[in-house]
C-alpha atoms as a printed R data frame, in Angstrom:
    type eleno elety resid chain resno       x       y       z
1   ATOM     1    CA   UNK     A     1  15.891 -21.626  -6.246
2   ATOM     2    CA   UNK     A     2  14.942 -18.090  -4.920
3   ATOM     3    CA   UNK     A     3  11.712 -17.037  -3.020
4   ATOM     4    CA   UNK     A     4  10.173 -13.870  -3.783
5   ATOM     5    CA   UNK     A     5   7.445 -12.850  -1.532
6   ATOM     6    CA   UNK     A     6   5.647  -9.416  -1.135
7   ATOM     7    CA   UNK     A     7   4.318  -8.848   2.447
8   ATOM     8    CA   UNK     A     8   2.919  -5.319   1.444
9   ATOM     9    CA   UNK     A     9  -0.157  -6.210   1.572
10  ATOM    10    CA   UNK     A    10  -3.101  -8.441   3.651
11  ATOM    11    CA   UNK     A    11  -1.839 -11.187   1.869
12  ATOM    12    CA   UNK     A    12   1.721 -12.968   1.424
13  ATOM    13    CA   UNK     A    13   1.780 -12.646  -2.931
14  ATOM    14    CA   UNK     A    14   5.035 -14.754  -4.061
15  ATOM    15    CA   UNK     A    15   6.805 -16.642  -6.716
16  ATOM    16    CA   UNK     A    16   9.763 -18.151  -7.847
17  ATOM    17    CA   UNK     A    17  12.987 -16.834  -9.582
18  ATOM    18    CA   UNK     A    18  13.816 -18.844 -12.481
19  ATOM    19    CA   UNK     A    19  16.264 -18.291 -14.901
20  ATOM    20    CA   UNK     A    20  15.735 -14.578 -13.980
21  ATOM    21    CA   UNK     A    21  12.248 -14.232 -14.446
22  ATOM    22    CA   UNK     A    22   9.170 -14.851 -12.225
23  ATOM    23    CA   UNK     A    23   6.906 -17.826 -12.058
24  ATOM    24    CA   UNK     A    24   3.401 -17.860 -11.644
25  ATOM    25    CA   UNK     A    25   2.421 -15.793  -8.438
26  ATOM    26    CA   UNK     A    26   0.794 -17.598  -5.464
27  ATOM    27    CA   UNK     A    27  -1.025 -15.816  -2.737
28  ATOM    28    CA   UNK     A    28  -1.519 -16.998   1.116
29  ATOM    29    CA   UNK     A    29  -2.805 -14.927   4.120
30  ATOM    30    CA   UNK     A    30  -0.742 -13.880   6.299
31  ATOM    31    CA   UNK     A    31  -2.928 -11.831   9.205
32  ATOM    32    CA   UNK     A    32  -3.975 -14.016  11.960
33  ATOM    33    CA   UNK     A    33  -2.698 -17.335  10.856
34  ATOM    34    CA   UNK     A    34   0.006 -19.950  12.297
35  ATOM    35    CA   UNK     A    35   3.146 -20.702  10.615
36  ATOM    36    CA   UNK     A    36   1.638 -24.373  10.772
37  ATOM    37    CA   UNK     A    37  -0.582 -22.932   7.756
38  ATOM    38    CA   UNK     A    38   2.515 -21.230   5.793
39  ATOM    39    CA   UNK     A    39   3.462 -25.632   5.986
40  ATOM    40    CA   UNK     A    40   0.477 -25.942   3.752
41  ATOM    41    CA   UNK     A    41   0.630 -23.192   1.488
42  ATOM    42    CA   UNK     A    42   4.774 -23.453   0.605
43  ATOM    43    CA   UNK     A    43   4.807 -27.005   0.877
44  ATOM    44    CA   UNK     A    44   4.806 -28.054  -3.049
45  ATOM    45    CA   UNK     A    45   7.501 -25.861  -3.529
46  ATOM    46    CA   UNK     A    46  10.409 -27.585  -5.368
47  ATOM    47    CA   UNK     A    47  13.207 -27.619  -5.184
48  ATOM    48    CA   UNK     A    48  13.394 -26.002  -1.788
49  ATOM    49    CA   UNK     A    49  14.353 -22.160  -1.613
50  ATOM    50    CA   UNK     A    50  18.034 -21.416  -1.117
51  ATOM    51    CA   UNK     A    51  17.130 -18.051  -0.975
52  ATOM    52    CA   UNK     A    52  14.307 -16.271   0.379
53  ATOM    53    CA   UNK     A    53  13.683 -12.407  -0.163
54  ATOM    54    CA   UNK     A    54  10.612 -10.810   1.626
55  ATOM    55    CA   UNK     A    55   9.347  -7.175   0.742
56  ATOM    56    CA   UNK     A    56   8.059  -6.514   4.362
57  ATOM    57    CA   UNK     A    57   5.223  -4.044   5.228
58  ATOM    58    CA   UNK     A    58   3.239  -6.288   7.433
59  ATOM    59    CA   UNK     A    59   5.758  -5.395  10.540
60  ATOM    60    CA   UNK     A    60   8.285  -6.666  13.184
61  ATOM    61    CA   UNK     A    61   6.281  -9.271  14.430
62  ATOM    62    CA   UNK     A    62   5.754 -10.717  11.109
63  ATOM    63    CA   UNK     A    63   9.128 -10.487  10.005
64  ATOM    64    CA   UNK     A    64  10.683 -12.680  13.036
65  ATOM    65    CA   UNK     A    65   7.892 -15.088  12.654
66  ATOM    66    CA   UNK     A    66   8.484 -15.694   9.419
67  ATOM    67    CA   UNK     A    67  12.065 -15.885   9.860
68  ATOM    68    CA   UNK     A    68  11.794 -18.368  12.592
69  ATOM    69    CA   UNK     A    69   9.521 -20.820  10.471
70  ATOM    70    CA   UNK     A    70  11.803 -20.416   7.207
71  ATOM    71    CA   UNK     A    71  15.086 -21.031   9.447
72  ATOM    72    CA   UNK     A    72  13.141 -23.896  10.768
73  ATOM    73    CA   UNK     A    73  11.477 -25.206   7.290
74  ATOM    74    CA   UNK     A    74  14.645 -24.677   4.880
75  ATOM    75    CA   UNK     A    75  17.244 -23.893   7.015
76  ATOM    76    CA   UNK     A    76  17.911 -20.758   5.336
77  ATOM    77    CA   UNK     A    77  17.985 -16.789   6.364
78  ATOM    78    CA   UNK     A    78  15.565 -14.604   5.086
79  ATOM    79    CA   UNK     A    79  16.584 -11.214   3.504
80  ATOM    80    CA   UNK     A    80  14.440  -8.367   4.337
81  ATOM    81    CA   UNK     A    81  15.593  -5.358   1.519
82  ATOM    82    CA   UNK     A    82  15.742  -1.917   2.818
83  ATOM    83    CA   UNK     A    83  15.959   0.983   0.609
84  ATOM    84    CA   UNK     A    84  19.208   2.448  -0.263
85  ATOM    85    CA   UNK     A    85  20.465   6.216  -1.495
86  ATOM    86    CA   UNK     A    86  20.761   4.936  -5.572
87  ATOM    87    CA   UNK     A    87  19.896   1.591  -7.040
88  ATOM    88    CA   UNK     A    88  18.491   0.981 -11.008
89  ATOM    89    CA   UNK     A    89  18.578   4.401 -12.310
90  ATOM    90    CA   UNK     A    90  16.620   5.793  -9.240
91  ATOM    91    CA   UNK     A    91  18.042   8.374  -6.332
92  ATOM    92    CA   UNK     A    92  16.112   8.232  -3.507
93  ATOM    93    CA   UNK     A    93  14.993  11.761  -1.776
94  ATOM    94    CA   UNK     A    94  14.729  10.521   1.318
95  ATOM    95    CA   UNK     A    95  17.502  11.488   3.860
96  ATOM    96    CA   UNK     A    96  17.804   8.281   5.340
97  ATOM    97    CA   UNK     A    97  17.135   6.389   2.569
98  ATOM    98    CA   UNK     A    98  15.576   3.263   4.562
99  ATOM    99    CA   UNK     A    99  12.987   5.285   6.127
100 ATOM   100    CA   UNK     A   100  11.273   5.171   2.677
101 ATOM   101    CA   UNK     A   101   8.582   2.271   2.896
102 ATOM   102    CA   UNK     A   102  10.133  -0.697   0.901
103 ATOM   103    CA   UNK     A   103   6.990  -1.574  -0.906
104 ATOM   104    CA   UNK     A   104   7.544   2.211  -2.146
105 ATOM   105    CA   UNK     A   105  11.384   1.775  -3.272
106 ATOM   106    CA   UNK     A   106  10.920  -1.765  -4.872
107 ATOM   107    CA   UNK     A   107   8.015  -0.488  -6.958
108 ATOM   108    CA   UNK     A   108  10.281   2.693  -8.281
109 ATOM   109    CA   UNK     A   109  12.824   0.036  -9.135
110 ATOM   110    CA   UNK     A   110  11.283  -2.126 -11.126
111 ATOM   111    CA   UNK     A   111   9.086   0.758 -12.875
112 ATOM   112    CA   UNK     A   112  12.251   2.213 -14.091
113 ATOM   113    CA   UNK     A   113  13.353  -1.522 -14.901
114 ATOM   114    CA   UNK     A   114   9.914  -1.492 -17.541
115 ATOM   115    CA   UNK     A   115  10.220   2.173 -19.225
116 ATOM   116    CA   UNK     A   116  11.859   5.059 -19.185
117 ATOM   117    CA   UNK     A   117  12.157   8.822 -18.766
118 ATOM   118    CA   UNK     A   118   9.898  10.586 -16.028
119 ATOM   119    CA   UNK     A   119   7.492   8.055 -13.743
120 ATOM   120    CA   UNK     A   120   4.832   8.351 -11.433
121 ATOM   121    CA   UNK     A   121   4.506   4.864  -9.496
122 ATOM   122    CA   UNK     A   122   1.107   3.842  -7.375
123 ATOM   123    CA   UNK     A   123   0.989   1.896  -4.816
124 ATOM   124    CA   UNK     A   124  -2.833   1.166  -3.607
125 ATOM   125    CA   UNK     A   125  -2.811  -0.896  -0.985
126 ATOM   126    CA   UNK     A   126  -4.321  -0.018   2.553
127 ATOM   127    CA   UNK     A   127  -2.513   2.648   2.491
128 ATOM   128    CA   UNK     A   128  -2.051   4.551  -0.930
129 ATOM   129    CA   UNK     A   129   0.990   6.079  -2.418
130 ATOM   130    CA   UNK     A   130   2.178   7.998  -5.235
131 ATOM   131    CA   UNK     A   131   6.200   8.475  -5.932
132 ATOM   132    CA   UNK     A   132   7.041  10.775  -8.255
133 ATOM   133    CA   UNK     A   133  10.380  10.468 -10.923
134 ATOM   134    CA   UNK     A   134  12.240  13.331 -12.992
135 ATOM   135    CA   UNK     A   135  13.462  12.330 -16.198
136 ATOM   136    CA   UNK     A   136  16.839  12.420 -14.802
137 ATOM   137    CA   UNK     A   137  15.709   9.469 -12.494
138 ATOM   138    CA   UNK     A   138  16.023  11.924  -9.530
139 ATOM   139    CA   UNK     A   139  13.022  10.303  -6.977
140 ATOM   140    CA   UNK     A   140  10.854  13.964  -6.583
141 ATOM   141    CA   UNK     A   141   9.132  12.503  -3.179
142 ATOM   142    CA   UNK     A   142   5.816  10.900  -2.749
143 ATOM   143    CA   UNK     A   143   2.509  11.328  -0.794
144 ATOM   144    CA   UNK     A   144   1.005   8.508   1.338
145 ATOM   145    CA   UNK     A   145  -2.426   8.792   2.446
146 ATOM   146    CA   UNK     A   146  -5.256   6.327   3.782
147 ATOM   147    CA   UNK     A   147  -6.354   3.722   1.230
148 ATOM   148    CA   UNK     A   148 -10.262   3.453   0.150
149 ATOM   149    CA   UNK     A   149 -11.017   1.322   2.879
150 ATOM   150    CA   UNK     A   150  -9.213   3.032   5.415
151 ATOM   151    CA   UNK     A   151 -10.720   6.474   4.105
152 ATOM   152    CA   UNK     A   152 -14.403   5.005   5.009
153 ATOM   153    CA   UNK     A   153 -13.633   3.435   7.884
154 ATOM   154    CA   UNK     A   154 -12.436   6.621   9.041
155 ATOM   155    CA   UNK     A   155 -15.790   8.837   7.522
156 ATOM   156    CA   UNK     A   156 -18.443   5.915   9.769
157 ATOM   157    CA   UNK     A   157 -16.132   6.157  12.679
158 ATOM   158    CA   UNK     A   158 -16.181  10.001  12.817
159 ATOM   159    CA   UNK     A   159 -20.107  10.412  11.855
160 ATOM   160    CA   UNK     A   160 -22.727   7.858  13.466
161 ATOM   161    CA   UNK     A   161 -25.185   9.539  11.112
162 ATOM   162    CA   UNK     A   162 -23.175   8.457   7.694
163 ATOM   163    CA   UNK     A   163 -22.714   5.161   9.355
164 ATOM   164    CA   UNK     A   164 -25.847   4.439  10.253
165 ATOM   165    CA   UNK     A   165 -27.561   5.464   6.738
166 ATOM   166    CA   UNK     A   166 -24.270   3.500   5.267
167 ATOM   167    CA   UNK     A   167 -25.233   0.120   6.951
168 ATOM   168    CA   UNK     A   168 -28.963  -0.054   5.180
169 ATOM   169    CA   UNK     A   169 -28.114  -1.109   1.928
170 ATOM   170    CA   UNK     A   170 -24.950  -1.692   0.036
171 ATOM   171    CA   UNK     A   171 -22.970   0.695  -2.155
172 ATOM   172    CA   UNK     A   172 -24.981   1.821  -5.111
173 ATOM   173    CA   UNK     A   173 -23.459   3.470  -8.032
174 ATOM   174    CA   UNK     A   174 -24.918   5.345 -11.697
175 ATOM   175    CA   UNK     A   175 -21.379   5.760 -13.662
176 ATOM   176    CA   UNK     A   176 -19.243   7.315 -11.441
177 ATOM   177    CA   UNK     A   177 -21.922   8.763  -9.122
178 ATOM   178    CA   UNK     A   178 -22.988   7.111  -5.570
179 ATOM   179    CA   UNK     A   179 -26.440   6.730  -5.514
180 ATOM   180    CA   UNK     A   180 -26.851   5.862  -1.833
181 ATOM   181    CA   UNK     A   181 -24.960   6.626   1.163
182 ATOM   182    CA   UNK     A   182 -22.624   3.857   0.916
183 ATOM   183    CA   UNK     A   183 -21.944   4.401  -2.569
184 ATOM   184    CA   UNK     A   184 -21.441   8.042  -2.369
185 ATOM   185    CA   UNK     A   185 -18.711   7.157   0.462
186 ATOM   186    CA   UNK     A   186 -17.541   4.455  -1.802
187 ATOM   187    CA   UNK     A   187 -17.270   6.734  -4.806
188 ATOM   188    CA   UNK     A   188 -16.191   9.372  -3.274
189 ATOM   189    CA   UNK     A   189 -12.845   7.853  -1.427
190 ATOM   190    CA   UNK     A   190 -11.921   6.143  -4.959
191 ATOM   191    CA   UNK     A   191 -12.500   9.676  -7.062
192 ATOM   192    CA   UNK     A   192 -10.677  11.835  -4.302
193 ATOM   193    CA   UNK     A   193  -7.262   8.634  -4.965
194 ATOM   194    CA   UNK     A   194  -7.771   9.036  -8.448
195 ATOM   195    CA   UNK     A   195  -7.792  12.478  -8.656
196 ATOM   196    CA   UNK     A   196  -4.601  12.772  -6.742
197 ATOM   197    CA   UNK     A   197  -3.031  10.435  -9.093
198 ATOM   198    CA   UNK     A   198  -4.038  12.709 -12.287
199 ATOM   199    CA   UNK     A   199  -3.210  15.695 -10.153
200 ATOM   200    CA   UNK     A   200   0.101  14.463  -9.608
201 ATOM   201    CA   UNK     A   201   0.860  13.727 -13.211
202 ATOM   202    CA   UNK     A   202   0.257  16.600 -14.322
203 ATOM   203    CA   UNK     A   203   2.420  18.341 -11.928
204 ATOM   204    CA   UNK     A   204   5.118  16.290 -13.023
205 ATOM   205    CA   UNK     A   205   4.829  16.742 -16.623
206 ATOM   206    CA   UNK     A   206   4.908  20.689 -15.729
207 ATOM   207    CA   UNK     A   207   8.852  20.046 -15.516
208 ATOM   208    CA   UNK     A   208   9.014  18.824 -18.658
209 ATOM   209    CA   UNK     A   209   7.473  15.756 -19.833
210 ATOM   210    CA   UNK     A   210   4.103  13.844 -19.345
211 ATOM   211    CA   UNK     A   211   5.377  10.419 -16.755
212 ATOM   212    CA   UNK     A   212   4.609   6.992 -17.494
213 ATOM   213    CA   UNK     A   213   2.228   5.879 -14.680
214 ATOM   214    CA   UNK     A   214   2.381   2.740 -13.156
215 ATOM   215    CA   UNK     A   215  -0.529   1.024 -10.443
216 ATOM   216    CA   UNK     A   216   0.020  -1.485  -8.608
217 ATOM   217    CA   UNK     A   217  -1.416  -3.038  -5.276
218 ATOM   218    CA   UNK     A   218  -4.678  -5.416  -4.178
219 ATOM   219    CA   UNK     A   219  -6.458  -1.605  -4.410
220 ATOM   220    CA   UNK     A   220  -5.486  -0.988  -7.831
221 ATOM   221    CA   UNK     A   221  -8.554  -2.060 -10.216
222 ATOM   222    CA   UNK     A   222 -11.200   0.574  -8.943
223 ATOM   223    CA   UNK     A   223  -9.096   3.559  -8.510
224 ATOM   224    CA   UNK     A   224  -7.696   3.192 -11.967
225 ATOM   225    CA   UNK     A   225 -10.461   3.304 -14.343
226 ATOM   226    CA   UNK     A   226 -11.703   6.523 -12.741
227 ATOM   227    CA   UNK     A   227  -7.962   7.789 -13.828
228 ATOM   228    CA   UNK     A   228  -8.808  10.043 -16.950
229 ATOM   229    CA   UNK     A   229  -4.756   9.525 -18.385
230 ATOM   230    CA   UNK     A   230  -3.281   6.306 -19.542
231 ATOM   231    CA   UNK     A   231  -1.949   3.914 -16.102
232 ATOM   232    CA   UNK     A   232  -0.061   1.100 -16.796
233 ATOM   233    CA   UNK     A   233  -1.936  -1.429 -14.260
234 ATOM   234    CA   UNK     A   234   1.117  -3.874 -13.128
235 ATOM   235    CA   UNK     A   235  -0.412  -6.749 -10.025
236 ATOM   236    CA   UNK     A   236   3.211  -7.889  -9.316
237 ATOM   237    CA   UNK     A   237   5.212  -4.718  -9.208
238 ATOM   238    CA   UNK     A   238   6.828  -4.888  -6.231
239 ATOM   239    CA   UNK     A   239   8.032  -8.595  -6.504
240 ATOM   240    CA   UNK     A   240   9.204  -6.976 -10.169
241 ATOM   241    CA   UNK     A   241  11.264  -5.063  -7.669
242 ATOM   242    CA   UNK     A   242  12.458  -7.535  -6.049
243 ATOM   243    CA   UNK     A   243  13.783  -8.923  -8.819
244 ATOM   244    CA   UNK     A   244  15.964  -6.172  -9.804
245 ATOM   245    CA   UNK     A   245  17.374  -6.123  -5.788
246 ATOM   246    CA   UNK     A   246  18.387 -10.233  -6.497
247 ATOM   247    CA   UNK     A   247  19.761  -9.747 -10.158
248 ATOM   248    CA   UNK     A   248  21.974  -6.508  -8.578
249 ATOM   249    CA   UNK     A   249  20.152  -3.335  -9.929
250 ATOM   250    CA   UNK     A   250  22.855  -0.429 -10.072
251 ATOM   251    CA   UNK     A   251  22.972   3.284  -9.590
């Protein structure tokens, strides 16, 4: 049996590859915790996990933990995927194709694996990301930028005044509109993510044809219905992704 897990995110999101599809998907925390709780959360798995992949964007430190407790647990070696130059129909712009964030790659895989022709692939997560797709599968490039959270976070830290007004009542909001501090902050970090995303798309259908957009990431559902074109909202994109790395996606 193979163990998918995405480690994108505040939380460890996995499931199990069977018969080349995904189970169910499971979620367990996986910020400030002891691999004596990872016992609890993976231990109904069965049959154990001869293989374990692990989409990794929660760090180093993470990553040899994890491996340490799944050596220990199942005796078996975790793969960590990097990205490559070409995989699935998609050619990476980076130079070094690994420096692109693997959460990133995986979720251009396994969009191209869905549709095809021109893409524009969102990641919203902490951090939120947009990776554009020709229709020749050529990867354009992307734009990473703070996620809602981390774009308030950074407004009350900058500007006691906004924080301080922020912290007397909690977010209010008329339609799209904040209605207090906190919800004009609110409103205003989601509109200025969604915004991008439409801006985006339409620079990409300025080459030649309007992208399928995909969203995906523990951020998704409030940036997307402020989106005024059609998103395709898909929760388990990236272990999608990972799929396509196990089952051998090619150039």
């Amino acid at each position: 049996m193979t163990l998918l897990i995405d480690a994108s995110g505040g939380v460890l999101r996995y499931a199990r590859l069977v018969n080349g599809a995904l189970s169910d998907v499971a979620s367990v925390p996986h910020r400030g915790i002891e691999p004596d709780e990872w016992d609890v959360a993976f231990g109904d798995l069965s049959p154990a996990p001869r293989q374990v992949l692990v989409a990794n964007g929660a760090g180093a430190v993470f990553a040899l933990r994890f491996a340490e407790w799944v050596e220990q647990r199942w005796g078996v070696s975790v793969e960590f995927p990097v990205a490559t130059g070409a995989a699935g129909g998609i050619h990476n712009a980076h130079a070094v194709p690994g420096s692109l964030p693997i959460d990133r790659w995986l979720g251009l895989l396994a969009a191209r694996a869905r549709v095809a022709g021109p893409l524009l692939v969102v990641v919203a997560g902490p951090t939120f990301s947009v990776d554009l797709v020709d229709a020749h599968g050529a990867h354009r490039g992307g734009y990473g930028l703070p996620g809602e959270r981390l774009m308030r976070e950074a407004l009350y830290g900058q500007t006691s005044g906004v924080a301080a007004a922020a912290l007397l009542d909690s977010a209010a909001v008329d339609g799209v509109f904040g209605v207090n501090t906190a919800g004009a902050v609110q409103q205003g970090a989601r509109l200025a993510l969604a915004a991008l995303v439409d801006r985006l798309a339409e620079s990409l259908a300025a080459l030649g044809a309007a992208p399928h957009v995909l969203m995906t990431g523990g951020g998704a559902d409030v940036v997307v219905v402020l989106v005024r074109r059609e998103v395709q909202l898909v929760p388990d994109l990236v272990l999608e992704g990972l799929v396509q790395v196990v089952t051998g996606a090619r150039a």
